[in-house]
N, C-alpha and C positions, 0 to 999 in steps of 0.2 A: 044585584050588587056583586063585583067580583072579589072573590077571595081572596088579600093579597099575599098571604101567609102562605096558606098551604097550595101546592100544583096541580092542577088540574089536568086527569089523563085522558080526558073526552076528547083529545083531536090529537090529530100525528104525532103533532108538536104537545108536550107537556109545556104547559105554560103557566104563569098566575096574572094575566094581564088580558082575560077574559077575551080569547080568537076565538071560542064559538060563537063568541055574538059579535064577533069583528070578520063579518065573508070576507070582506076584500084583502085586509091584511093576510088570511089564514088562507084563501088561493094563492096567493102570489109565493108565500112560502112553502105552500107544499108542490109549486111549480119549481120552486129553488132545488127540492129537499131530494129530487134523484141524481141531479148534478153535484151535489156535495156529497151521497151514497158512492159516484162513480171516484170522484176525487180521493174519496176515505180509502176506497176497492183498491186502487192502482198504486196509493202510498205502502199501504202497509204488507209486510209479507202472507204468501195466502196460508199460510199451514196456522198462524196467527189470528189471521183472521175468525177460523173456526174454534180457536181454543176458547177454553172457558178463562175468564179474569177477574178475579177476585177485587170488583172497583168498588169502589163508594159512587151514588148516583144522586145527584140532589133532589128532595123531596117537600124541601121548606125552604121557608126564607125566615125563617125564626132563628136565631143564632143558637138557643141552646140544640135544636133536634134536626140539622136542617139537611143530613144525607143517611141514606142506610148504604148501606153494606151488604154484598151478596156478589155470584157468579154471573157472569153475564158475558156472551161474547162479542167483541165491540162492535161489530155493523150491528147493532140489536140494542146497542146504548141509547138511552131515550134522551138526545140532547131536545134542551129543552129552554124556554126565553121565558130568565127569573127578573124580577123589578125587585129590591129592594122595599121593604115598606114606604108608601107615601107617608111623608114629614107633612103634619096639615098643618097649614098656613107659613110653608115654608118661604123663607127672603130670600133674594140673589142676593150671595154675601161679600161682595167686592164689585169694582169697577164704577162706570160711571153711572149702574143702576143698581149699585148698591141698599137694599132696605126696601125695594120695588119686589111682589111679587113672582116668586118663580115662575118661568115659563113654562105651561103644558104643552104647544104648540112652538114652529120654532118660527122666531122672528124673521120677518123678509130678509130682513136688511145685513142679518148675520148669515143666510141659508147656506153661500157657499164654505164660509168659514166651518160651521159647523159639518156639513158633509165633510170637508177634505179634513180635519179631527178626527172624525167618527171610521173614514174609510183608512187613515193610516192608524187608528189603531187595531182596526179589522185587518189589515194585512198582514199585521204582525203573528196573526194567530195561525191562520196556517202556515206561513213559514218555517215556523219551527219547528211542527209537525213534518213538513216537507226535510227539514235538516235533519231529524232523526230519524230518518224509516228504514232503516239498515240497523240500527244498534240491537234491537230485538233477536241480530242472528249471533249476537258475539255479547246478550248478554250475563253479566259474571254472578248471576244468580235469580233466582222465579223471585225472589222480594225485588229485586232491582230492575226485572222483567215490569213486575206487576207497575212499582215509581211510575217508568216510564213512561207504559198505557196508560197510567192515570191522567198524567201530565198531559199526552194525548189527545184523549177524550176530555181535558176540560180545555184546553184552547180549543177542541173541534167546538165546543160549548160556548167561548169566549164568541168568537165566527161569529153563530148563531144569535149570539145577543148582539154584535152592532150590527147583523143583515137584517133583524130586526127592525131595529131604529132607521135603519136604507128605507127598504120597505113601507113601512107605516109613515114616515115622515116626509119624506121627499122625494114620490111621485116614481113618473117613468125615469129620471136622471137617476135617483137610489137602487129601479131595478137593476139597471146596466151596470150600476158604479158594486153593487151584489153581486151579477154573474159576472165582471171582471175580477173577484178575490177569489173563485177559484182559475181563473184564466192563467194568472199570472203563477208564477212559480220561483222557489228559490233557486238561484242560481244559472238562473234561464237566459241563454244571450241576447230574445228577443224581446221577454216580457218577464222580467226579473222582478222579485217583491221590492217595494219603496224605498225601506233602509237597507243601508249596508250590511249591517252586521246579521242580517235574516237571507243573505245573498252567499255566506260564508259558509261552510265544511263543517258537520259534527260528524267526525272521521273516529271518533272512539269516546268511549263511556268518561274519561277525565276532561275530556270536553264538555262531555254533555253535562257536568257537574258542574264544572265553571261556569256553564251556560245558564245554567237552571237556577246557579248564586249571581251570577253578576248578571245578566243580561233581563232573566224573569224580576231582578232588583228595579231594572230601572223600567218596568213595565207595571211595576207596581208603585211610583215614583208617578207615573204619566198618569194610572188608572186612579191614586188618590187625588190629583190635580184636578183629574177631571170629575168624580166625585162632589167637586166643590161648585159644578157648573149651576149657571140661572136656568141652564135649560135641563128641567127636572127629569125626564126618561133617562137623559143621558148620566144623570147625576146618581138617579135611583141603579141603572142596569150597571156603574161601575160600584157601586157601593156593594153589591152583591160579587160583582169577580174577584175584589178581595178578599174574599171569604175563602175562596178557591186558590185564588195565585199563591197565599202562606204557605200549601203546600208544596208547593216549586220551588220555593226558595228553601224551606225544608231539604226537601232530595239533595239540595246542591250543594246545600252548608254540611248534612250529615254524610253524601256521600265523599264530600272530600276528605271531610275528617278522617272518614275510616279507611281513604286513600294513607293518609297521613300517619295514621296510628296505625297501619300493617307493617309499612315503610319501619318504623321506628321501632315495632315490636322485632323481625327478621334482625336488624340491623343488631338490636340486646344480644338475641339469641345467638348472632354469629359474632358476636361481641365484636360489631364493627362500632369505630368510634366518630370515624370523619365522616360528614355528610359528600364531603367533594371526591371521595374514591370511586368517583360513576359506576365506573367499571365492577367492582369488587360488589356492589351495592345492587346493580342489577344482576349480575352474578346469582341474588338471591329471588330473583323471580319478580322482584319488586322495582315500584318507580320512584326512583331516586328527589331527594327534596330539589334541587337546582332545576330541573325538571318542573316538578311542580309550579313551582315559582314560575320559569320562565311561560305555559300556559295561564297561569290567572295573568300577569304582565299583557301578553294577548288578547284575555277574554273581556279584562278591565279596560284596556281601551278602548276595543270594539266599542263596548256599552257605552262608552265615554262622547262616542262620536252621536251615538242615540240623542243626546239632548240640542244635538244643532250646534247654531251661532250663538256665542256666546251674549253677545248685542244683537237685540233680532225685535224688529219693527212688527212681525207676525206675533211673538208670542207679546208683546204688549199691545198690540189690536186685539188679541182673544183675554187678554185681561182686563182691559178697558171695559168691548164688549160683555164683561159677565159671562164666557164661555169656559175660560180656561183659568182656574186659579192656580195657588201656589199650596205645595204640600202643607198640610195641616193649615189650611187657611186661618179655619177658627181659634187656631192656637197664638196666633200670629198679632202682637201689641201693637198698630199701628191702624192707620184711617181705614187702610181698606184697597185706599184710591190712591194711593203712591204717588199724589199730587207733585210736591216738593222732595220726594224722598230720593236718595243715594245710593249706590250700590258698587263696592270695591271685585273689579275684573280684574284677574292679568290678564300681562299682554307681553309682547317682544319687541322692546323699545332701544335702540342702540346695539344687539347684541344679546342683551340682558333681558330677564323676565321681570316685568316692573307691575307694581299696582296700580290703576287709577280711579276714581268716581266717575261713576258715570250716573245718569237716570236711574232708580231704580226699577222704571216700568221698561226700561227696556233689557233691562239685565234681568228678566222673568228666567229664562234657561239657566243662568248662569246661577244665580240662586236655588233651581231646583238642583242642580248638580255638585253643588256645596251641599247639601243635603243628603243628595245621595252618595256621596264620595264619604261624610259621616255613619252613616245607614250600614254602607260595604263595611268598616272598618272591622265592625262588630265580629263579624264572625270569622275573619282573621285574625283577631285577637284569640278566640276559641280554639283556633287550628292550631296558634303557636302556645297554648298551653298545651296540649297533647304533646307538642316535641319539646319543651319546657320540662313535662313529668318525666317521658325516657330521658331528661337531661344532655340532649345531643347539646351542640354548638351553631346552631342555625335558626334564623325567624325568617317568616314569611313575611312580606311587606306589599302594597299596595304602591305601582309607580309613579314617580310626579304624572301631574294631570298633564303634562308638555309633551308626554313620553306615548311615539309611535299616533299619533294624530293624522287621519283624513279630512277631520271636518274642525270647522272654526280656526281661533287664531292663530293654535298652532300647529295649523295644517302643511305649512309651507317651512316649516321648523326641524332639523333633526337634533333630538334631545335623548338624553341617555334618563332613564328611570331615577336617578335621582334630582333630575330637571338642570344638567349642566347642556348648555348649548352645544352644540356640534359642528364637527364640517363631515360631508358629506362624506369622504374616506375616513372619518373615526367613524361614524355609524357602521358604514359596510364591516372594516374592521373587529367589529362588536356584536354586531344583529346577532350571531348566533347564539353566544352570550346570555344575551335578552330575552329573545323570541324563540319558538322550539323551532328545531333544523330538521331537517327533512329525515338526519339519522334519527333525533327523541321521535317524531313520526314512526319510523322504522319500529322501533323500539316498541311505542308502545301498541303499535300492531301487533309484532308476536305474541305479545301478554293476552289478546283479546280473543281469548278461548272461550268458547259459550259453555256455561255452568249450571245445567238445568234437572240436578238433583235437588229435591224438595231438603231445605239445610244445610246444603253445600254452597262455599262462595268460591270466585276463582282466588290464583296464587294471591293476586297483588288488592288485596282490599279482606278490611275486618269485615265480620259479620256487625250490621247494627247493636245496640243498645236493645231496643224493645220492637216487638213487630210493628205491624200494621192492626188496627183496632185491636190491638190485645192479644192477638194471635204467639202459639209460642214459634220456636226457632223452624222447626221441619216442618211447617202449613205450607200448603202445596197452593202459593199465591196464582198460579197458572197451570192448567191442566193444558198442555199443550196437546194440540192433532197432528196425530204423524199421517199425513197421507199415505 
């Protein structure tokens, strides 16, 4: 009987899904597991490589005890393929097999649907890894050093759990559709990751904050959807990454904050009053709120484009099928089967942004992204009490959903962030405005001075609230190697 709680360290791979008595499975991935060794090698800096890092490593799948804590240098991280506990006599709980048996195997007649799911949320995981392999040399302290490798090492983990599912489930097509996610790379002209926004620049640490709040948001948006699937591996290995991903969003909500509350603290001190004096404001080492604003404006729509077509014939085939539910299914008053139901989209009708009904089985995306656009809000509201207590005159806001779009309806739209239509010379006119300009680029490069005294932060960001496991302020989260 396999253990399904606690992990098992008797083969390469730590696992609880029993690969010593699964050969075939457990060859094929320790055929992967040098290729994804060389991948980790060539991403991250080498002096890094050897340090020690103070991670959390998962060692259960029990929610109360399920990671320790200890030094460890990342090529030596034991990623590792967790299941969630099986739910016994678990239902598919939507579509048209609703109240039918979960799937242990995957059904014929869904196999490519479920692959091309499984392989785009697999691509998303090293991507990010791939957009942040530089921040480590600029970054603004070993606590924010350590964030980052965490973050890291649990997408290299995420990887791991849907090459898993490749592997075990779908044959020779899952090997190759495996060795393609490390093949492909972010921002590559020939073999670029799937979505856009894993194709973009994390060019500095307020990036990669915004990245880690909005973008790991709507990856945890995808990972509970799919959570809800009939086809149980996939259902059980996403129910386990969110265990994981809270911390990502974490990093991103707490590191902006204390982007926000250094800004606000300098600004008392030098008893500046205006947020919009740019100048007078970085003057003080710090990154000014308009600034601010105009990257989440950025990071929020990338994420935005994440969810697809708003009407989209796919994501109601995968909800039909039983593959693909909607965030908190279980929470959700209705059949199940979105038979007769309705579902209010904009759109760009005349000019103007209009509401209409449409199916609700085909407005599956659209839905999930009213959801997440609720989800984000939360901790913009958090950020704008921090500038609320110093009393400035400025809030952070979230821009209309219209604003800066590549994908869906208002892709072929130019809308200003509070979703007034455009013509194509007021946008140019504005974009800078908006969106950060090559000089905020400028800018917060000088700031991106690496800060790697144990309780030192750089100029422009608070130290945290409380460590990491408890730890007090000067815990030396990374012992770095100087070669």
């Amino acid at each position: 009987m396999v253990d399904l709680i606690n992990v098992s360290y008797d083969t390469q791979i730590p696992n609880n899904v029993g690969l010593s008595q699964d050969r075939r499975v457990l060859k094929a991935l320790e055929k992967w597991h040098p290729g994804y060794l060389n991948w980790w090698g060539k991403l991250i800096p080498q002096n890094f490589q050897d340090s020690m890092v103070y991670l959390r490593t998962a060692v259960s799948v029990d929610p109360k005890g399920w990671a320790k804590f200890g030094y460890v240098k990342m090529p030596d991280y034991r990623w590792g393929v967790l299941l969630a506990p099986q739910v016994e006599d678990r239902r598919i709980p939507f579509g048209e097999h609703a109240g039918q048996p979960a799937w242990q195997e995957v059904p014929g007649e869904y196999r490519n649907m479920l692959k091309r799911l499984i392989v785009i949320q697999g691509d998303t995981e090293p991507g990010s890894v791939e957009q942040q392999r530089f921040l480590g040399l600029t970054a603004p302290s070993l606590y924010d050093m350590r964030n980052l490798f965490q973050v890291n090492v649990e997408e290299g983990r995420h990887l791991w759990a849907m090459v898993y599912l490749l592997h075990k489930y779908f044959g020779k097509d899952g090997r190759e559709e495996a060795d393609d996610l490390l093949r492909r790379q972010s921002g590559s002209q020939e073999a670029p990751r799937m979505l856009g926004a894993f194709n973009e620049e994390t060019p500095d640490w307020l990036s990669f904050f915004m990245f880690t709040y909005f973008t790991d948001r709507d990856g945890k948006m995808q990972l509970e959807s799919l959570a809800q699937s009939g086809f149980d591996p996939l259902s059980r290995t996403c129910r386990f990454m969110l265990t994981e991903e809270a911390h990502h969003m974490f990093v991103g909500e707490t590191g902006v904050g204390r982007v926000v509350q250094r800004t606000c603290d300098a600004m008392a001190a030098a008893g500046l009053r205006d947020p919009f004096e740019i100048g007078k404001v970085r003057d003080l080492g710090v990154i000014d709120l308009p600034t601010i604003q105009k990257k989440l404006n950025l990071h929020y729509s990338l994420s935005l484009d994440l969810f697809g077509q708003e009407v989209s014939t796919n994501a109601a085939n995968a909800f039909n099928a039983g593959i693909k539910g909607r965030y908190m299914e279980n929470r959700i008053d209705d059949d199940h089967r979105l038979t007769n139901a309705t579902y209010k989209v904009r759109n760009v009708v005349g000019g103007q942004i209009a509401e209409e009904e449409v199916p609700a089985l085909t407005a599956i995306n659209m839905r999930l992204r009213d959801d997440y656009i609720r989800d984000a809000a939360g901790g913009v509201g958090r950020w704008n009490k921090i500038i609320e207590k110093s009393g400035l005159p400025f809030q952070l806001e979230l821009p209309h959903e219209a604003f800066h779009r590549q994908i869906g309806v208002f892709s072929a739209t130019k809308a200003s962030p509070a979703g007034d239509i455009l013509s194509e010379a007021q946008w140019s006119a504005n974009r800078d405005a908006w969106l950060p300009s090559k000089a905020d680029g400028d800018y917060i490069q000088s700031l991106m001075v690496p800060c790697y005294e144990p309780g030192q932060y750089a100029s422009w960001i608070a130290p945290p609230k409380v460590g990491i496991d408890g730890k007090r302020g000067e815990f030396e989260y990374v012992q770095i190697h100087h070669a």
